[in-house]
Each structure stands twice: as C-alpha cells, then as structure tokens.
ZADRENSE-568926 format. One record per residue (C-alpha): x, y, z. Coordinates in steps of 0.1 Angstrom, whole numbers, plus 2048, in hexadecimal, padded with zeros to 3 digits. Each point is the difference from the previous one (the first is absolute). Layout:
REM residues N
XYZ/...
REM end
This chain:
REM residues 222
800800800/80B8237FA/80381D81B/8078207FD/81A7F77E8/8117E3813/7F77DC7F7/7F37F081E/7FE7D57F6/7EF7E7815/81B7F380F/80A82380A/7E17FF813/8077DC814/82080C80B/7F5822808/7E27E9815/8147EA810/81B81780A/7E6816815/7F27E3810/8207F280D/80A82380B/7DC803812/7FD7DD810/81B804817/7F782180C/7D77F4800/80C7E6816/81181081B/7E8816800/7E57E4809/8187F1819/805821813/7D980F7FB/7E67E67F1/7FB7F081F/7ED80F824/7F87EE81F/7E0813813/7F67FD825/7DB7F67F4/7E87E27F8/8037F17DC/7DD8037FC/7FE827802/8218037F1/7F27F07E1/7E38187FF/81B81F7FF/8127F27E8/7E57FB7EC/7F2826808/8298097F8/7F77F57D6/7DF8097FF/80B82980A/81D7FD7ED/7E67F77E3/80D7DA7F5/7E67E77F3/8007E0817/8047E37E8/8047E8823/7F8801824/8047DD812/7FD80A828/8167F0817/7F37E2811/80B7E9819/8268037F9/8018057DC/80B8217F3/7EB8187F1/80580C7DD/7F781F7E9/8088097DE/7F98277F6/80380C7DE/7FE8257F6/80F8167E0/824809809/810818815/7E67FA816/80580081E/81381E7F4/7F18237F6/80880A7DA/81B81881B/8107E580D/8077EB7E8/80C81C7E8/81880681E/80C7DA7FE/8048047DA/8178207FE/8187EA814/7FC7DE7F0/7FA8057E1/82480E7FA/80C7E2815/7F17EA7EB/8098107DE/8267FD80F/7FB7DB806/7F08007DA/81C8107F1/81C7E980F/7EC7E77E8/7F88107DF/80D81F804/7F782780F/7ED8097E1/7EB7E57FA/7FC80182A/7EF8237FC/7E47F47ED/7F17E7821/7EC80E817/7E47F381C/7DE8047F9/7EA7FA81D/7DF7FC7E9/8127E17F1/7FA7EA81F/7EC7F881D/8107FF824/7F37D980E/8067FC828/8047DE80F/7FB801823/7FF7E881C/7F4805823/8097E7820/8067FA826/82480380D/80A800826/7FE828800/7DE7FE7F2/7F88047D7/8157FE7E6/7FF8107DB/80F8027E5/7FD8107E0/80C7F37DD/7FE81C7E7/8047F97D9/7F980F7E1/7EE7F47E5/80380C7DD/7E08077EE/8098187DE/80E7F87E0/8127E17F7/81D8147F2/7FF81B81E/80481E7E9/7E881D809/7FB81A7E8/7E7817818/81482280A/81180381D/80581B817/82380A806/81180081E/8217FC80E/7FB7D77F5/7FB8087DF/8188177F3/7F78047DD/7FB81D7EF/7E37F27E9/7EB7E4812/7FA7E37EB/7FF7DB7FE/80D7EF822/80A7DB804/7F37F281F/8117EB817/7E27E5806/80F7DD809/80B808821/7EB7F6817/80D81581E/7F4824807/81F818803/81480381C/7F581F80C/7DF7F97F3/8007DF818/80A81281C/7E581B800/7E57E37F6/8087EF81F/80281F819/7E080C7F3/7F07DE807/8107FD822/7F5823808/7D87F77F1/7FF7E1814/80B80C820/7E6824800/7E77E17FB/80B7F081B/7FD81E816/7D98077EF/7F47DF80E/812807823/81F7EC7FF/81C817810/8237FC7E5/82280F810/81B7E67F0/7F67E57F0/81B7E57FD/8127FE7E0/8147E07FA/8158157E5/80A816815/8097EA81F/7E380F813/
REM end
C-alpha cells in the first residue's frame, strides 16, 4: 500500500505489529503484577455488587456475571468502546507519550519514515475486561484483566482526518496505519485504566457503607 509517498507492504505491517506488542507485554505485565490485583476488608457477596456497579458507571456492557458461590470465584466480563474507562482527555494524554514511544520501537524495524505513518486509533477497538472476584484470608480478592480487541478494518488504515496534536506531527493529516494486533492497551494507557477502576470500585464501596483506607495489594507487598 502507498502512504504519503512511502510504500508501506504487509509484512511492514507484521513487524511493525509484532514489535509493539513485545515492547508492550512486558511493561502490561508488570503493570498487572504491581496494580491489577486488590484485596478489600469486605464480604464477596457485596464486593461483587460494586464491582459490578464499578462497569455499569463506567458505561461497559456486561456480557457475564457468574456470582460467587460456595467457594468458587466469581467472574465478570465488561466490554465497552476504547479509552473507556478513559475520557477522550485522558487517553489523548497517554497517546502524546506513547505514540512516539511506539513509533521509535516501529522505526528500529522498518525504519523512522515509514514509523511516522502508525498511529493509535481508539475507535478501531473495544476495551474487554476479565475480571475475577474471590475470598482470601484478608477478605475479597479482585482482579482485573484488561485487553483490547480490535474491531476496524482488516488492513488497519484509516483514512478519516485527524486532529493534530503533539502525536501527530504532520503538517497535512492523512492516511494513518494502525497498530491493531496488539492485544495490550498502552502502557500509560494501562496504568490509568486500572487507577481509574481501582478508584470507581472503592467510592462504591464507600456508597454501600463499606469504610476503604488500604486495601492490601499483593503487587505491592501490602
């Protein structure tokens, strides 16, 4: 396919794919290990219900909700249009410092210019939550299993105008490749998903009584 005057092949694409994903995993992962895992002081039962309150204010579509029930974990998976969790704000703030982190992981591949031309698009996917709700010793456990989910053209170009901004340097705004194999939300972007649903959870916690000062994070050796 042709860009902007730089021929961008298939393969181009893969590596350009593949090298993003890599570079994302590992920082997706320690991200999970230190934050995408709470212990609260409170009964499953009602910890379920927040959690459940947590997606439906933060506007996701429940696609499963399986209680917990005599010692077998509950479960919920949430889909919604990505950023959310994020405002249109927030995740713009993610992508001015991604997106150039990612183009530099492009370019070691196939190059700076052809780098320039791949963006993030957040109306090409869908932001799917796994998450998974038990008893511990210190009370109920969660955790929270974000991924994304790509949902727009097979070939991931996107022709609709963009606005510019410091991720998007271009002086005329046209076709953008998009980077839609990888199944892991930025790192920044991950960050902020998972504060935000912390942060959600715990003011619904507080609605239905329950009083949160700490809760216990095995990630962080609380």
């Amino acid at each position: 396919m042709l860009l902007a005057g730089c021929s961008v092949s298939t393969n181009d694409v893969d590596r350009a794919n593949y090298a993003v994903t890599a570079a994302w995993q590992t920082e997706f992962d320690d991200a999970l290990a230190r934050d995408g895992t709470r212990t609260y002081p409170t009964a499953d039962d009602k910890t379920f219900d927040a959690l459940v309150a947590t997606f439906v204010r933060l506007r996701f579509v429940l696609q499963r909700r399986d209680r917990p029930n005599k010692g077998v974990d509950g479960e919920v998976l949430a889909v919604a249009p990505w950023p959310a969790p994020l405002t249109r704000e927030e995740w713009q703030r993610a992508a001015d410092v991604e997106i150039p982190r990612m183009r530099e992981v492009i370019a070691e591949e196939i190059g700076e210019l052809k780098a320039s031309m791949f963006t993030i698009i957040p109306e090409n996917h869908r932001i799917v939550i796994a998450a998974r709700v038990g008893r511990t010793s210190g009370g109920t456990q969660i955790s929270l299993a974000p991924r994304l989910a790509y949902i727009g053209p097979y070939s991931g170009v996107h022709v609709s105008p963009l606005p510019p901004s410091p991720a998007r340097p271009l002086d005329t705004v046209g076709p953008y490749l998009d980077v839609h194999i990888t199944p892991f939300p930025s790192p920044t972007a991950t960050r902020l998903l998972l504060a935000k649903m912390w942060l959600t959870l715990e003011q619904e916690l507080q609605d239905h009584g329950f009083r949160i000062d700490a809760p216990s994070n095995p990630g962080r050796g609380t």
